[in-house]
N, C-alpha and C positions, 0 to 999 in steps of 0.2 A: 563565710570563708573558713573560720575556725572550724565548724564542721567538717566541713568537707574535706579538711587536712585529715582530721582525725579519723574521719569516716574509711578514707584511704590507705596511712600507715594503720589502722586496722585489718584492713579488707588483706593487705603487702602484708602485716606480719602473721595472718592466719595462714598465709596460703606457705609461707614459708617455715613456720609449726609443722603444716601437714606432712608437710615432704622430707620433716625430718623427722617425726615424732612415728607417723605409720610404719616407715621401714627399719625403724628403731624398737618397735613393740613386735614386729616379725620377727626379728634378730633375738631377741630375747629369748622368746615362744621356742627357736626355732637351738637356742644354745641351751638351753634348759631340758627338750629335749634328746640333745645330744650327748649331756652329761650326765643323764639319768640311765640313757642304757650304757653311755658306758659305764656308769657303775656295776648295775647290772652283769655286765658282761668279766667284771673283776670278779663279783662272786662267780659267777659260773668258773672262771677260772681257777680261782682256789680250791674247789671241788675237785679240781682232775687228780691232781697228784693223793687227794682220798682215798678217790674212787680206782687208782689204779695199783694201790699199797695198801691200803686196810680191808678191814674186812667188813663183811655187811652190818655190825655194830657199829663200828669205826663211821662207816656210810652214814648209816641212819641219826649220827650225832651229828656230823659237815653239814646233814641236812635242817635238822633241825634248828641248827645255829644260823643258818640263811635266812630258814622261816622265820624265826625272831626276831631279826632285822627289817623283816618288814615286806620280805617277798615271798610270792606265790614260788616254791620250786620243789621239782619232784624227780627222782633218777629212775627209769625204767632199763631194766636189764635183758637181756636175748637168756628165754625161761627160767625168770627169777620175779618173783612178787616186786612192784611197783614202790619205793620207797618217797614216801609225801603222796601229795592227790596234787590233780590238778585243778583248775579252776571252779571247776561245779562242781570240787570235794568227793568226787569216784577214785574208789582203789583199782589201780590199775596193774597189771600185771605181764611180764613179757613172752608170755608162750606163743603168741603171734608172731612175737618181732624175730626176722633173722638179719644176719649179719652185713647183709646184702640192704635193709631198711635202714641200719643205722650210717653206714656210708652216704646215704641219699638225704639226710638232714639237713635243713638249711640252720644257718646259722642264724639270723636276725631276721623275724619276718611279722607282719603285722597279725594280730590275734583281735577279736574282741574283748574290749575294753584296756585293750593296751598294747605291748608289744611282748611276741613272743620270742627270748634266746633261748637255742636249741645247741647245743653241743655234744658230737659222737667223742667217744671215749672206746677205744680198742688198745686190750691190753691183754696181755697173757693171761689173764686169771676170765676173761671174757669180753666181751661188746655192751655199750650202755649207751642211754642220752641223759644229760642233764637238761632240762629243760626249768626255765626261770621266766618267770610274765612280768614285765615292767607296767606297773598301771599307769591308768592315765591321770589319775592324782599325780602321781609319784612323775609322771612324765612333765609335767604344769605344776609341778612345784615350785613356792615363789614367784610366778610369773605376774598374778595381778595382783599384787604388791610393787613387784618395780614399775608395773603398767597404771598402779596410781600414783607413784611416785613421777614417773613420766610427763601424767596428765598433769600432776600439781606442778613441776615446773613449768610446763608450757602455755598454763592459766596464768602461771607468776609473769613469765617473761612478755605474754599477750596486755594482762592490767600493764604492768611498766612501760612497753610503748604507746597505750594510751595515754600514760602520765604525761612522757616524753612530748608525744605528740602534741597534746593539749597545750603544754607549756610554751614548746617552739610556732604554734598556731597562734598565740596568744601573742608574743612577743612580736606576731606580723601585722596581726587584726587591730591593737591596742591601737597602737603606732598610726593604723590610717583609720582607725575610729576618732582618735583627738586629730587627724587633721581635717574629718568630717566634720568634728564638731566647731573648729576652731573656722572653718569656713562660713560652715550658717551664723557663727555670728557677727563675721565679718558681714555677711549679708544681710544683716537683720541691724547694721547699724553701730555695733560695735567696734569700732577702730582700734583698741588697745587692746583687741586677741590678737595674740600668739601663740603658736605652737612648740613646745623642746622638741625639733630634731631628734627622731629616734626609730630604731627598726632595723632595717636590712638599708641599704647603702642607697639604693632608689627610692625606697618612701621617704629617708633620711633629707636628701637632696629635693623631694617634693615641698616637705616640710619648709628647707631651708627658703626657697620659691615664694612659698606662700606667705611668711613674714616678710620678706624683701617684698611682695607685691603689698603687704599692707603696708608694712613703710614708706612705700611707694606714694600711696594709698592718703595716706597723713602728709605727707611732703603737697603735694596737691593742693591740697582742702587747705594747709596752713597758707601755702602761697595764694590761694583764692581769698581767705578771709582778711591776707595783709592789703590785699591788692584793692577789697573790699574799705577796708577803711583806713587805708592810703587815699583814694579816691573821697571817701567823707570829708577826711582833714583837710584835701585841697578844695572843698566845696565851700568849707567854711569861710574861707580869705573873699571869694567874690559873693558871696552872703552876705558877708559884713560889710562888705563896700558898697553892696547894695541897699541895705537899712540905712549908709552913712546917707546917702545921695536921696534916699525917699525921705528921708529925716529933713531935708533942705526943700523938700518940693512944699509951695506955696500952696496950694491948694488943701486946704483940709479934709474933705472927701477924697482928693485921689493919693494925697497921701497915707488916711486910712486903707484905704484898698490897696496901696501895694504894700506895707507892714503887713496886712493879713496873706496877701501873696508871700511875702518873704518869711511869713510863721509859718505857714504849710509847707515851703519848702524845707526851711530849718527842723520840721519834728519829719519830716520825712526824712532827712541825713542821720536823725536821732532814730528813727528807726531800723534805717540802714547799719548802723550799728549793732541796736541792740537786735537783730538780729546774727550778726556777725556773733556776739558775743552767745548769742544761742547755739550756736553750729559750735564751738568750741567750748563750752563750758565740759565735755567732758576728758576735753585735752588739758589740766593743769600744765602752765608756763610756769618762768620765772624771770624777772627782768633786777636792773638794777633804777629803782626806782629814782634814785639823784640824776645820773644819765638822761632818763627819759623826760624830768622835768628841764632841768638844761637845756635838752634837744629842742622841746615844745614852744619853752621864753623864746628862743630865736624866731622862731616864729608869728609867736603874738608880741614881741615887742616893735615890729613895725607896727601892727594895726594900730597901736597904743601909740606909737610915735603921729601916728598921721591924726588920733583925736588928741593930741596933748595930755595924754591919760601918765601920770607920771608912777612908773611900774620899779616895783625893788624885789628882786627874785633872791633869796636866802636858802640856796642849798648848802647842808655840809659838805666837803671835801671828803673823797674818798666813797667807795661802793655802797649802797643802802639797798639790799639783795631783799625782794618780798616775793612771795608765790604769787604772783600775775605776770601773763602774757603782757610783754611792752606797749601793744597795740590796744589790749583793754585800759590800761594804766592810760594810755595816752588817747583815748577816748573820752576816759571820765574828766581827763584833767582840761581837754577841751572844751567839754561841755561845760563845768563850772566856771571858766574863765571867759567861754562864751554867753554865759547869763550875764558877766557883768557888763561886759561891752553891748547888751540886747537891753538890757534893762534898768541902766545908771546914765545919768548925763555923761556928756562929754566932758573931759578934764578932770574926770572922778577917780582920784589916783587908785591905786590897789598894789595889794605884795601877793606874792607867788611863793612859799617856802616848802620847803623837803629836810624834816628833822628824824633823826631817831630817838626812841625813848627807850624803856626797860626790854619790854619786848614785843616793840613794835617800829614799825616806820610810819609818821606823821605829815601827811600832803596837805600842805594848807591854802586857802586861799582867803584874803581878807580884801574888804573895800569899804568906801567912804558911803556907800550908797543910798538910799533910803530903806533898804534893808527889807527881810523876807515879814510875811506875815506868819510867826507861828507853827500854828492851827495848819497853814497850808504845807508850811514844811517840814510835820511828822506825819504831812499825808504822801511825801513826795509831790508838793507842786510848790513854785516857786511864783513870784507877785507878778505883777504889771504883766499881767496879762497871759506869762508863759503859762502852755503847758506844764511844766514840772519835769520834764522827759529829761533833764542835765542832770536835774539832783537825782531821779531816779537809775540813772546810769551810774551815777559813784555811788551810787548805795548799795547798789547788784556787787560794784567792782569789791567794795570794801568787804562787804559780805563773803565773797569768794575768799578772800583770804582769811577769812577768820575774825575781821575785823567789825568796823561799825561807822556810819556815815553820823559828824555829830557838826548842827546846826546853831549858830548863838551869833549874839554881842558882846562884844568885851567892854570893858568898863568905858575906854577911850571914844566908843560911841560906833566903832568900828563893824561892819557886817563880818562873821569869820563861820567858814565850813569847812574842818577838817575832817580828810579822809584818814580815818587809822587801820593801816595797813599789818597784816601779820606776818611780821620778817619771817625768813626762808632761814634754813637750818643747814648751815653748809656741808656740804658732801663729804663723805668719808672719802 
């Protein structure tokens, strides 16, 4: 496209050079000479009044002062010797010429190698011609000096609108080059390209389109991924009810079989997850972390009320702002709160806390439990049997922010897994 802009205001501004630069270099040629015979024709002039008062001395000096100017000129008289030569340097003489010849002279008529002025002069003392040859030097004098003066403007003005043109070509192409570009990466996976609106008022408006279609675009996919594990968190509540109820079945064999039923579904919800948490990890959130633990105790403190699990939730009052999506926050914080109800007796009290520290937010979770093994939990797995897939999930989470997933017992005998979260830097 840029081409072909250029290619065009080139082709448009030669063809409009031509048509003013040809009949402008004619003009010139053509006044140049115009003002050379009339020069020409001023000397022949001044001669007359010589040639009709002086005498043939007087003559032969009017003439000489012509020739030293630079012209060919010569007076022939009706029988009188020739005063000057003419062009091929023969003396000429008038005993030919009668009075009747000098009447018939033309005044201005072309000669070889230039133009011939002829002027009759009849006067009492006799009949003469002055005759004066304009060369053709003399006729194209200055001409191809204005005629490169001509061409050098019209090379100048010719490069200038390619400047031009390149520029205003550019300013078209840019514009829907970055919205080419900003396309393919919308289609190649990139969700957070955009394009600046820019160019002419229609690519401007394409532009505009096309971030509104990615926004679009992200509006979507977020509403999928909530939808996604909205759908896990409610999977959880009849999960758990269901390990309550296999946990009661008599049978030893079948109630191993369905715990292993009820594990494969549980790291399947864990999966459902951390795949959620895949499809957005290049979308950074922000949530307020106190809120979201809040929101979640209401939630688990039925299941806890229905095992006599006696639960102390300790958030501060007031916002605790970290870079995490609410929905990954409230992922990990179920999945560690769903280890202990998977893998502690019944009645095994446990706290839930949300603290801030220097520069960070602090998500804890503590229990009475028999506690992790270790070894398994700096590999990301957790005892009695889980998979590991809960601790792994807050570890991804903590991670993302900057943070760090940290595993222990406190002195009290207590199991404690805090997630430390890297607080969010409030917006200008």
């Amino acid at each position: 496209m840029r081409w072909r802009i250029t290619l065009l205001v080139a082709a448009t501004t030669s063809l409009v050079l031509l048509a003013f630069l040809i009949p402008a270099g004619y003009l010139v040629a053509r006044v140049a000479h115009n003002n050379a015979v009339s020069r020409g024709q001023l000397q022949v002039q001044a001669l007359i009044p010589v040639l009709a008062l002086s005498s043939t001395s007087g003559t032969t000096v009017a003439v000489r002062n012509v020739a030293d100017a630079g012209y060919l000129v010569w007076v022939t008289a009706v029988g009188a010797p020739t005063i000057g030569a003419d062009p091929a340097g023969r003396a000429l003489d008038g005993s030919g010429l009668t009075r009747a010849d000098v009447t018939e002279v033309d005044a201005v008529g072309g000669a070889p190698g230039g133009v011939l002025i002829a002027q009759p002069v009849i006067g009492p003392g006799g009949s003469s011609v002055i005759r004066l040859l304009v060369t053709d030097d003399q006729l194209s004098a200055g001409v191809t000096r204005i005629w490169l003066l001509l061409g050098g403007i019209g090379l100048l003005l010719f490069l200038l609108s390619l400047l031009l043109a390149d520029r205003f070509a550019r300013s078209m192409s840019c514009p829907i080059t970055a919205l080419a570009g900003t396309a393919a990466r919308l289609g190649s996976g990139d969700l957070a390209a955009r394009v600046t609106p820019a160019g002419p008022p229609e690519v401007a408006r394409v532009g505009t389109a096309l971030n509104r279609l990615g926004g679009r675009i992200d509006e979507l996919l977020v509403a999928e991924r909530e939808a996604v594990a909205d759908l896990s968190h409610r999977l959880r509540t009849p999960i758990t009810a269901l390990r309550l109820d296999a946990e009661a079945v008599t049978d030893p064999s079948q109630r191993q079989r369905l715990s292993e039923d009820l594990r494969s579904l549980d790291q399947a919800v864990d999966d459902i997850i951390r795949s959620a948490r895949r499809a957005s990890a290049s979308q950074p959130g922000r949530c307020d972390a106190a809120g979201v633990v809040r929101d979640r105790m209401v939630f688990w403190k039925v299941l806890a009320s229905h095992q006599n699990r006696p639960l102390v939730v300790a958030v501060d009052q007031g916002e605790l702002p970290v870079d995490l999506a609410a929905t990954e926050l409230a992922a990990a914080l179920d999945a560690l709160v769903g280890n202990v109800f998977a893998h502690t007796p019944d009645g095994t009290a446990f706290e839930v806390g949300c603290r801030p520290s220097a520069d960070a937010v602090e998500v804890s979770v503590l229990d009475s439990g028999p506690g992790f093994d270790q070894a398994n939990a700096d590999r990301g797995e957790s005892g009695g049997g889980s998979t590991g897939l809960g601790l792994d999930i807050a570890r991804q989470a903590a991670a993302a922010t900057g943070g760090r997933l940290i595993v222990g017992r406190r002195p009290d005998g207590r199991t404690e897994i805090r997630m430390r979260l890297g607080r969010a830097i409030a917006s200008s």
